[in-house]
N, C-alpha and C positions, 0 to 999 in steps of 0.2 A: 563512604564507598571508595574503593581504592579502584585509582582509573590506570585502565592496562594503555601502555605505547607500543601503537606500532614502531617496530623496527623496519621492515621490509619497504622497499624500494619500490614507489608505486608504477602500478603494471604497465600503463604506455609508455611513461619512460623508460623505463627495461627494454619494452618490446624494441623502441628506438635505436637504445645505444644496440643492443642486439640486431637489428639490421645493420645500422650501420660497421659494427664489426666485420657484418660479413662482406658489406658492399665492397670495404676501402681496400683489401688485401685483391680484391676482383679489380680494382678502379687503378691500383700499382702496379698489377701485372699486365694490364693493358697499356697505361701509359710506356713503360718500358716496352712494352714491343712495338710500338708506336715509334719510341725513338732511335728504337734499333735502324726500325726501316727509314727514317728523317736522314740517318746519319749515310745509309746506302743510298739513299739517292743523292744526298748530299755530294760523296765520293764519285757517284756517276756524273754528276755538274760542274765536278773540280776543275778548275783552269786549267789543269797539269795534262789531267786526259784530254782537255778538248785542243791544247795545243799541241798535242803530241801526236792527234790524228793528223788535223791540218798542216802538219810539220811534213808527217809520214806522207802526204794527198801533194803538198807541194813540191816533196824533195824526189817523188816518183819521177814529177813531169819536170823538175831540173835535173834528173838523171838519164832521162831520155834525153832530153837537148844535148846534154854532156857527150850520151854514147852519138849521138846523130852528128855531132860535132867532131867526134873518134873517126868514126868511121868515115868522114868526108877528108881528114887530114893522113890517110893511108896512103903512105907513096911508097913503102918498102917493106919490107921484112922485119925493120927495127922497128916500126910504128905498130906492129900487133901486139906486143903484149899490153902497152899502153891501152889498145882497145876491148881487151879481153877482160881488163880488170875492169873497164867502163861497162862493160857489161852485165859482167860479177855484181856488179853494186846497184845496177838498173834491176837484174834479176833480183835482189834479195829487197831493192823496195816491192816489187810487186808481189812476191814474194809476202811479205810481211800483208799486207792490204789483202791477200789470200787466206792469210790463217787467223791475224790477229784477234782476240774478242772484240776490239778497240772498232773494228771494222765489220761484225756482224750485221748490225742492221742493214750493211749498204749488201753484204753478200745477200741478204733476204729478199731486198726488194726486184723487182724482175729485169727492171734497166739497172742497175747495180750489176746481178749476178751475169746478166749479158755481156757488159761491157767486159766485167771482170773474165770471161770466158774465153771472149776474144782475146783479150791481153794474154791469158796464160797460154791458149794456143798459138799465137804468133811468138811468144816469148819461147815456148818449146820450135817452134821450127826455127826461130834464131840460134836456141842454142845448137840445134844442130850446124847451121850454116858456119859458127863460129869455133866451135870444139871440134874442131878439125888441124889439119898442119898448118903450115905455115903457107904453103907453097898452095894447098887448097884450100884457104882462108884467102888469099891474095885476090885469088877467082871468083869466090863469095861475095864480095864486097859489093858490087852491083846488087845482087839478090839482098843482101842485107840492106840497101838502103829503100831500095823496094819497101821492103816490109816497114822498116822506121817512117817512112812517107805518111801511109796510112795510121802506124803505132801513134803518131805523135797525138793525130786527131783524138783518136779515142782516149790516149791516157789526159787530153785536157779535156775530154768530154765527163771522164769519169770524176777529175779533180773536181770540176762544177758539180757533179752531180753528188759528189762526197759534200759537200758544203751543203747542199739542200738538204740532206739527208738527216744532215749534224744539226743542222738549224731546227729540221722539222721532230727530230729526234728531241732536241734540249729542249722545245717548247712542251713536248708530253710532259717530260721528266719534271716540269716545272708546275705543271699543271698537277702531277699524280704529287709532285712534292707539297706542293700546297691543299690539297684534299688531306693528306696523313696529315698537314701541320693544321689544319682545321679542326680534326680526328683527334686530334695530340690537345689542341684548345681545350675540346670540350671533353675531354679524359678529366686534363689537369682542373679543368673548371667543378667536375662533379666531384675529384678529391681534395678540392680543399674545402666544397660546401660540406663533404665527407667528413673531411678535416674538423671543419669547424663544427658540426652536429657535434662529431664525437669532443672535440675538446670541452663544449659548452656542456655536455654529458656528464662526462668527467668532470665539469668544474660546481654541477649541481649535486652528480656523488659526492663530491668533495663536504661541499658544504651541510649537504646531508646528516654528513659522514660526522661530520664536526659537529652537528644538533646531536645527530644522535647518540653520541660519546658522551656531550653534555648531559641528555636528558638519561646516559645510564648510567651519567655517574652521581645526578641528580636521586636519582630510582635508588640506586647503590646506597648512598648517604642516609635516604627515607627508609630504605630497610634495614640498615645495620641499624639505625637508631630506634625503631620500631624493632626489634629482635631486643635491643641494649632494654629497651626500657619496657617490653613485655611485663606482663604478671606470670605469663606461664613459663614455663621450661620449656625452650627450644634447644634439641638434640638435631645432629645431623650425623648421619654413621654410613660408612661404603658399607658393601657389602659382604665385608670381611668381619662387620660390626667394630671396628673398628671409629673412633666419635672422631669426626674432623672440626666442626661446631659445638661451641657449649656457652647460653648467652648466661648473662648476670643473672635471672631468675632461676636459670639452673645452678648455678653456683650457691643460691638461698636457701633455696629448695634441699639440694643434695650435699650442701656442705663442704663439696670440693671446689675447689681455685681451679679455672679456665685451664691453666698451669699442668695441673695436677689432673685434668681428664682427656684431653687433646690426647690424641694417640691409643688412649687405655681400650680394654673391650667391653664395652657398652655392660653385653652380662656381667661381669665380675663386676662390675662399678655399681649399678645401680638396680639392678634386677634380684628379691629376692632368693636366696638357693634351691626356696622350693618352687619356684619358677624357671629357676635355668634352661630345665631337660626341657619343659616344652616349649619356650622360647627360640630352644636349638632345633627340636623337631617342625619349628613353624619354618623358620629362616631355611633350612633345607629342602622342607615342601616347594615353598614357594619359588626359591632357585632352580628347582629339578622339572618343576612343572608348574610355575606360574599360579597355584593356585592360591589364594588369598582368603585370610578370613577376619584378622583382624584389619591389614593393611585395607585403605578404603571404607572401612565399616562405618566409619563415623565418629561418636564418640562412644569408648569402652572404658570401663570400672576394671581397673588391674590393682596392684600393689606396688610401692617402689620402696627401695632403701637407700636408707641416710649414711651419710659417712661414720656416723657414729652408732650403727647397726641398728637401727629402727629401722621396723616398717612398718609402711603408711597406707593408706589408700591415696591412688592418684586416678586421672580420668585422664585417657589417652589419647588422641588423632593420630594416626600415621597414615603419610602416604608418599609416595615414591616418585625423585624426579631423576630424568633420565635423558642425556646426549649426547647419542652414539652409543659408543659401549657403556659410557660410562654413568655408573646407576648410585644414587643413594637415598638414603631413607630419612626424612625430617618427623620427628618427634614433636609432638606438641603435648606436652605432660604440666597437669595443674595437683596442687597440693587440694586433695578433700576431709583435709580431718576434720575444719571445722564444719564444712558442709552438714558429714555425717554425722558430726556432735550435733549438728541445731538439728537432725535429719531424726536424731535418737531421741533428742527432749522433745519433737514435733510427737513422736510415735508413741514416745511415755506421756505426753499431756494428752494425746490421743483415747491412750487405754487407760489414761485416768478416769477421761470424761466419760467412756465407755460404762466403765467400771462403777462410775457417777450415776448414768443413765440405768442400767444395771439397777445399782442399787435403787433410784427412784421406783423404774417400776416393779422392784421385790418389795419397796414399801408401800408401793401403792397394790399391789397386789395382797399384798399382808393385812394394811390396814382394811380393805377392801372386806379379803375372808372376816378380820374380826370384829369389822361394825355390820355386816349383813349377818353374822351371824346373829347376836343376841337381836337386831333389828326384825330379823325373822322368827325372832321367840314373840316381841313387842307386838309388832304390828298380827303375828297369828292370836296372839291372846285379845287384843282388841277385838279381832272378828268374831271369835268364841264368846267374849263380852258382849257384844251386841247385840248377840242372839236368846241375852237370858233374860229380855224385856228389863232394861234397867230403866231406873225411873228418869226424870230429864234432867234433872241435876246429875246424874248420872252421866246420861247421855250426853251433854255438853264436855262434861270433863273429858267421855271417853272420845271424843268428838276431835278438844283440844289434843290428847294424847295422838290421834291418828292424824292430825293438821302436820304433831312437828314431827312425829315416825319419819311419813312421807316426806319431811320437807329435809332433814337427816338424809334420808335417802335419797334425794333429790340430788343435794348436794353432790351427796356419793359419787351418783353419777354422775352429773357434771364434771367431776375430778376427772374419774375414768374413761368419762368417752374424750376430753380434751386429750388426757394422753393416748387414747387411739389414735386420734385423728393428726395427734403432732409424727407419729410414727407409720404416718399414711396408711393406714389400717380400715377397711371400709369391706364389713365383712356380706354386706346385701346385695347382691345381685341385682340385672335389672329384669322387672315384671310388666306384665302388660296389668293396668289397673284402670276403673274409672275414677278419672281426676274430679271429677265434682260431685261422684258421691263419697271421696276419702274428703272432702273440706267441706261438705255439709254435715256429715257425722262431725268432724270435727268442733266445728262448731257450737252445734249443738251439744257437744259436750262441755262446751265452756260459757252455754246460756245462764246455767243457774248461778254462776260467779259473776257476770256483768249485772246480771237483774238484782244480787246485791248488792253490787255496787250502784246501780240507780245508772247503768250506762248501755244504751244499744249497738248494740252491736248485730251487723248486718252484713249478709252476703252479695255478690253480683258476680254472677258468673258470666263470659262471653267465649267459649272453647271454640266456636266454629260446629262444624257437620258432627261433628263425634266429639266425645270428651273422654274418650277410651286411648288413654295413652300408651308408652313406654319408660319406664326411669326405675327410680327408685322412691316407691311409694313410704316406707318409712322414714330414709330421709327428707323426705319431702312434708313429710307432717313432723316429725320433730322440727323443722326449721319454722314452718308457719306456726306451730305451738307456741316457739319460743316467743315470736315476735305479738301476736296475739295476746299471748299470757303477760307480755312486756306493758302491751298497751293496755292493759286492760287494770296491771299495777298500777302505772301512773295517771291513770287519768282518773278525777275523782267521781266529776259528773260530766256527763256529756254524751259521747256516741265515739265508736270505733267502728270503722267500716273495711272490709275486706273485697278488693275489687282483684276481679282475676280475667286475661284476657289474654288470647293468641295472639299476638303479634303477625296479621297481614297473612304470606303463605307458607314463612318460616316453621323451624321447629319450635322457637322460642317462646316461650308463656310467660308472661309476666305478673306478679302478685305484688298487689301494692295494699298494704296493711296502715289505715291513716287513723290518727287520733286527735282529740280535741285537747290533749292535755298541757302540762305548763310549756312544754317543747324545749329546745337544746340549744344550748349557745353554740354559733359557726365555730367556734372555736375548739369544741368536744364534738364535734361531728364526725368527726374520726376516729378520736380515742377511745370512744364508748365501744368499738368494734376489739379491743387489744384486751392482754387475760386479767381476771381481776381489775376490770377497771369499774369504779362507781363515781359518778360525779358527785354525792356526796356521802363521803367518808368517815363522818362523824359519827360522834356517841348518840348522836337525836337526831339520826337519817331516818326518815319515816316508811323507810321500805327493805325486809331483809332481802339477802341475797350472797352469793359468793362474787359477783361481776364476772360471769363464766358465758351467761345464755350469750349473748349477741357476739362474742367472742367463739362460742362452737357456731351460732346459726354460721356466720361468715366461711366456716374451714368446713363444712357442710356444704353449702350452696359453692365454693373455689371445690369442692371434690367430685360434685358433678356439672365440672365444666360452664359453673353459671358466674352470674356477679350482683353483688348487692350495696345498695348505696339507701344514705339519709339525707333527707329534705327537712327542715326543721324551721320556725319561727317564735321563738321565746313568747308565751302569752297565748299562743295562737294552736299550736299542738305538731306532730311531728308525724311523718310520711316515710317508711320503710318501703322501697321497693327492691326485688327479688327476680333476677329473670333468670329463665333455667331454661337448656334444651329439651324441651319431650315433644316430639315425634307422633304424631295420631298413629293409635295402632288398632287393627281389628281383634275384639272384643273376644277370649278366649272361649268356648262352649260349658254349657253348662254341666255338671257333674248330676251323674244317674241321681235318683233319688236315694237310691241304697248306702250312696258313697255320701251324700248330703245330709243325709240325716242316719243316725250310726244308730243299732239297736239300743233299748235304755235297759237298762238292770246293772244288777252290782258284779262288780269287777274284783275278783283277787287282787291287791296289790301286795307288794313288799318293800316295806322304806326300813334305809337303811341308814342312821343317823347314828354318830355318837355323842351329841348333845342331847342331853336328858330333855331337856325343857322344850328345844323344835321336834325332835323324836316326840313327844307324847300331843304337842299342840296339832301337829303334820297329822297325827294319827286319828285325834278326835275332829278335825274339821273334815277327814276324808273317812269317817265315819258318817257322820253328820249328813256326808253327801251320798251315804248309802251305801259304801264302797266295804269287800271285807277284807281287813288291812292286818299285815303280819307285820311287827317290827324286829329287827335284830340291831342292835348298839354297835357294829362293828363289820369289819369286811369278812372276817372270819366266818362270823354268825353267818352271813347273809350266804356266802357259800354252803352251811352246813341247812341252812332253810331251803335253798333253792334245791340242795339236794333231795330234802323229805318230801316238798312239798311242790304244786303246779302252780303257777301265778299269771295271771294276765298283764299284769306291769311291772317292773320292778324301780323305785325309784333310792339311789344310790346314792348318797354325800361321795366326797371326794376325799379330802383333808381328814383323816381316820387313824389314831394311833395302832403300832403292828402293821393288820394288814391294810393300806388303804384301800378309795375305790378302783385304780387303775389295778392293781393286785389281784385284786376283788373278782372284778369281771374278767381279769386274763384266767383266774382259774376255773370260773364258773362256764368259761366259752371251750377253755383246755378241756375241761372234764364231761363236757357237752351237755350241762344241765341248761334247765330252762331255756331249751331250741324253741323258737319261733317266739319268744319273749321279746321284748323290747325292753332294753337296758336305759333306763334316762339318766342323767346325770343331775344332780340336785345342787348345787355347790355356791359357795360364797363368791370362785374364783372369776371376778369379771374382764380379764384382760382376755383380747383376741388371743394371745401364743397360747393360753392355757386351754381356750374354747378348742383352738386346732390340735393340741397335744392329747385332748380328751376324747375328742373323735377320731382322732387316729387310733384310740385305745379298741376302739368297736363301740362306742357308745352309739345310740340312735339320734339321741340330742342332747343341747345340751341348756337345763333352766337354771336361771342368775337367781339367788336367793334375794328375797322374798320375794313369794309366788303370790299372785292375788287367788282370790275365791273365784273369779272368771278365769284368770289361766288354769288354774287346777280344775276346772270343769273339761275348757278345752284341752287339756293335756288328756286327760282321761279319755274324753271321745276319741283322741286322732289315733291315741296310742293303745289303748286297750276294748277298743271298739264297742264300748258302749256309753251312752249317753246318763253323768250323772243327775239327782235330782236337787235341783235348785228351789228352794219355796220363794217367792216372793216376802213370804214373812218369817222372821225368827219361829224356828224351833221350839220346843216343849223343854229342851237340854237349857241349864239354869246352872248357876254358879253352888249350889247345891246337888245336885246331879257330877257338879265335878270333884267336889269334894266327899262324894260317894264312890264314886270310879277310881280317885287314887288315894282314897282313907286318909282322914283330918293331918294326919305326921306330915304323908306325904306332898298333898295339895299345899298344907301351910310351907313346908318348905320352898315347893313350886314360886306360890305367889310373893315370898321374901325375896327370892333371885329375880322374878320377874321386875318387882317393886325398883331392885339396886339396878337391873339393867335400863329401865326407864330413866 
């Protein structure tokens, strides 16, 4: 798994160096205004200003002395101008101490502005006393010292009080300068911790910065090399399809040099021509309006071409990466020829096996029709034989002949229902049935075969409140059949017992079938379940078989849901148990009596055979049984009979040269004879597709040849409503009587094909 790097700068430090960006440009513009005003009051504390006042404060009151001094050395007319300028200069210090800013505070305060007040009005009535002539200046001089008397006081009262003023002024100035240079402290203080956030910010971006150059160019290295040494074709194309990427497996692939596709347009290089146009119309869709259908999709089965004009199947990814405007498209393209070469021998060994299976079951369908058929001449001519009182040398042989018919047959079946059952084919529904009078008939059908063998065989049933189930009552006797008939082979003398019991409140029931006989090595405990398997396989195995039964019992009892296992002890004898779901169900009602027991008398039928030999056996055993019977050799025939004639049954082969029986009855149902008939189907054919193709033909049913002398009784009752007559003892009809009925040529031919088919 390929581990994705974060690149991004994790979030509190962001959020940090981002405060701090904003603090430090807030933290520099304070500190500068900070030192703007440091530097103003600085200026205000300068030596320069503070001596310049105290200069201005002291040179007032040595200008006054100066002029007081003038004015007391007047003795003539020469001596004024000297005191006029003395005055001029006394005026412009007080003067200046009036306007300067150097001296606002002292004009603000209230003894300041007082004093100052006085000074300028006595200063104004001197300058009158003085800006006079000469001759009335002379006369002045008294009044002006007058006023200088008092002037003097006051201008040293004000020079003191200039000093407090200045004293008490610099002490603020010094106080307010040291609050900003406090102010100024902790500015500068918070921008350089500003400082140093941000520097230390900056110096972990850095280092970051330096990882993660590393790790993309780490990343960088592991994917170009991962691209270099891909299996697949990696394309990269703007949007102009234009390939800006083409790694080594696309150069394998496509046959061009890195060289030789860089720049080229993706379509002309590598896209079949009968792919172009839609290629073109996707890439435009999708530019004009986004919409997608390959890009994203996953993987897609396209075509590509080779530099050398082949093309191929390839299997594609695309999808789109995108940064800012700028968009391209990565190709992930793998070569599938041989995929769909092994993809084309899977599909042809596929339809071989098909074709295999196929043929199995047409041979097993084939062989099927052609050993029930002459099996059907066999086994009807035995019945016919038994019925002409043969003597008992007789009856043994004909005894033996009906042992192997059946066992022939048996076989049959077994072939056939195994490949039902491998082709999941289970054509029985499920029934409501009693479970313990279907396994005591059973049974007791298989009493007179254990009592020759000198073995007991015994029942125990345990069902619970009811023994009226749900399943499938046929399969369910063919399985205990098989295992019964099994135990009842191997064991020579002893006892075979059959225990059956519900299992607690479940649906489950379990059948346990045990024998006394030689029993089964742990090691065949399994495999006697697999097809054809016999544990002994020998030329002097003292028991026939095909090794089929416990091999269907098994796919019988797995197809309704059950499971069956062996317990065995060599010497000792061996234990079959069987557990199947069935359900107690309530017991279905009983049928009228009219419907239970069907009127008796003879019934019309019509068989339709083209085999000479079951066409005339079919005919005299359903005579026999009382029945008045029309034959026709053919489907044609049996058309042109139904037409002449009214029938209460009709029963029909299938397998018919010309017309057969699905032919048969489509014209006979087309032409709408024999309405309210019942079409049976009579046929060799035992596979379920043929059973389902022949009832879809409109057949009513359909009978697997050879029929016994009890289904051809019940077949009559169900199907032509009347009950035929059964003797418990052979008939008066004799092997004389038959060769009366079809004249010595005829019979002796009969019994020659009969003889070959045995």
């Amino acid at each position: 798994m390929t581990q994705q790097t974060d690149w991004r700068f994790p979030l509190a430090s962001r959020w940090v160096l981002a405060a701090a960006l904003v603090v430090l440009p807030l933290l520099t513009v304070q500190s500068v205004r900070l030192g703007h005003q440091v530097l103003l009051r600085l200026e205000g504390l300068s030596t320069a200003a503070t001596d310049n006042m105290q200069w201005v404060m002291s040179q007032a009151e040595v200008e006054h002395l100066k002029l007081e001094a003038a004015v007391h050395a007047v003795r003539e007319g020469a001596d004024l101008p000297h005191l006029r300028r003395r005055f001029d200069i006394y005026y412009s210090r007080i003067a200046t101490i009036v306007e300067s800013p150097l001296f606002e505070e002292l004009r603000q305060s209230a003894t300041g502005g007082a004093l100052l007040r006085e000074l300028s009005g006595r200063l104004d009535r001197m300058a009158e006393l003085i800006d006079v002539s000469d001759e009335q200046l002379l006369q002045n001089i008294p009044l002006v010292e007058t006023e200088l008397i008092t002037n003097g006081d006051e201008v040293r009262e004000l020079a003191l009080f200039g000093v407090v003023i200045q004293v008490e002024g610099t002490k603020a100035k010094r106080l307010k300068l040291f609050s900003i240079l406090s102010q100024l402290a902790w500015v500068v203080l918070g921008l350089f911790v500003v400082l140093a956030i941000t520097a230390l910010m900056l110096a972990r971006m850095y280092r970051r910065g330096r990882l993660l150059a590393e790790d993309r160019s780490r990343a960088a290295s592991r994917m170009e090399a991962m691209i270099a040494s891909s299996l697949d074709a990696i394309l990269v194309v703007d949007r102009e399809g234009r390939i800006l990427a083409f790694n080594g497996a696309a150069e394998a692939i496509f046959g061009y040099s890195s060289a030789e596709a860089i720049g080229q347009k993706m379509q002309n290089l590598i896209i079949p021509p009968h792919l172009r146009e839609a290629h073109d119309r996707g890439m435009k869709r999708f530019l004009e309006s986004g919409e997608t259908r390959v890009i994203g999709a996953g993987r897609v089965q396209l075509e590509g071409l080779r530099k050398s004009g082949e093309v191929f199947p390839v299997e594609l990814s695309l999808s789109i990466s995108q940064t800012g405007q700028d968009m391209v498209f990565v190709s992930f393209l793998r070569d599938i020829s041989d995929r769909m070469a092994a993809e084309e021998e899977l599909r042809t060994a596929r339809d071989d096996a098909l074709a295999g299976e196929r043929a199995k079951a047409n041979l097993l369908t084939v062989m099927s029709h052609e050993m029930r058929t002459p099996l059907t001449g066999v086994l009807g001519a035995i019945d016919l034989l038994e019925d002409t009182e043969p003597s008992h040398e007789q009856a043994r042989y004909l005894q033996a002949m009906r042992v192997s018919g059946e066992l022939l047959l048996h076989h049959v079946n077994d072939v056939l229902q195994l490949s039902r059952l491998e082709a999941g084919v289970d054509p029985e529904k499920i029934r409501v049935f009693d479970l313990q009078e279907l396994v005591e008939g059973l049974l007791e059908s298989q009493q007179a075969m254990a009592l020759s063998r000198g073995i007991d065989l015994s029942l125990h049933c345990s069902l619970g409140a009811s023994s009226v189930v749900a399943g499938r009552p046929r399969a369910i006797q063919q399985a205990l059949l098989n295992l019964i008939a099994n135990a009842l082979k191997f064991t020579k003398e002893g006892a075979v017992s059959v225990d059956i019991q519900r299992i607690g409140e479940t649906h489950q029931v379990e059948f346990q079938v045990a024998d006394t006989g030689p029993g089964i090595p742990e090691e065949d405990q399994q495999r006697i379940f697999e097809d054809f398997t016999m544990l002994d396989a020998s030329y002097r195995r003292g028991n026939e078989g095909t090794g089929l039964g416990l091999a269907i019992t098994r796919r019988i009892v797995l197809a309704m849901d059950g499971q069956i296992s062996c317990e065995s002890e060599v010497g000792e004898g061996s234990l079959f148990t069987m557990s199947i779901p069935l359900p107690m169900a309530t017991a279905p009602l009983d049928m009228p009596d009219s419907a239970a027991h069907p009127q008796s008398g003879s019934s019309a039928v019509l068989i339709v055979e083209d085999n000479d030999i079951n066409r005339l056996l079919l005919e005299q055993m359903l005579v026999q049984q009382g029945q008045d019977v029309t034959s026709a050799a053919g489907g044609l025939e049996a058309v042109e009979a139904a037409e002449q004639g009214s029938f209460d049954l009709i029963l029909m082969d299938i397998s018919m040269p010309e017309v057969d029986g699905i032919e048969a009855i489509r014209r006979i149902r087309e032409r709408k004879l024999a309405e309210g008939t019942d079409i049976v189907a009579l046929t060799a054919h035992a596979a379920p597709e043929d059973h389902a193709r022949i009832l879809k033909a409109g057949f009513a049913e359909v009978i697997t040849k050879p029929i016994s002398k009890r289904e051809r009784a019940d077949l009559i009752a169900r199907r032509a409503g009347k009950t035929p007559a059964l003797a418990d003892e052979p008939t008066n009809e004799n092997i004389v009587q038959f060769f009366e009925a079809l004249g010595p040529e005829r019979a002796r031919g009969f019994l020659v094909t009969f003889c070959q088919d045995v």
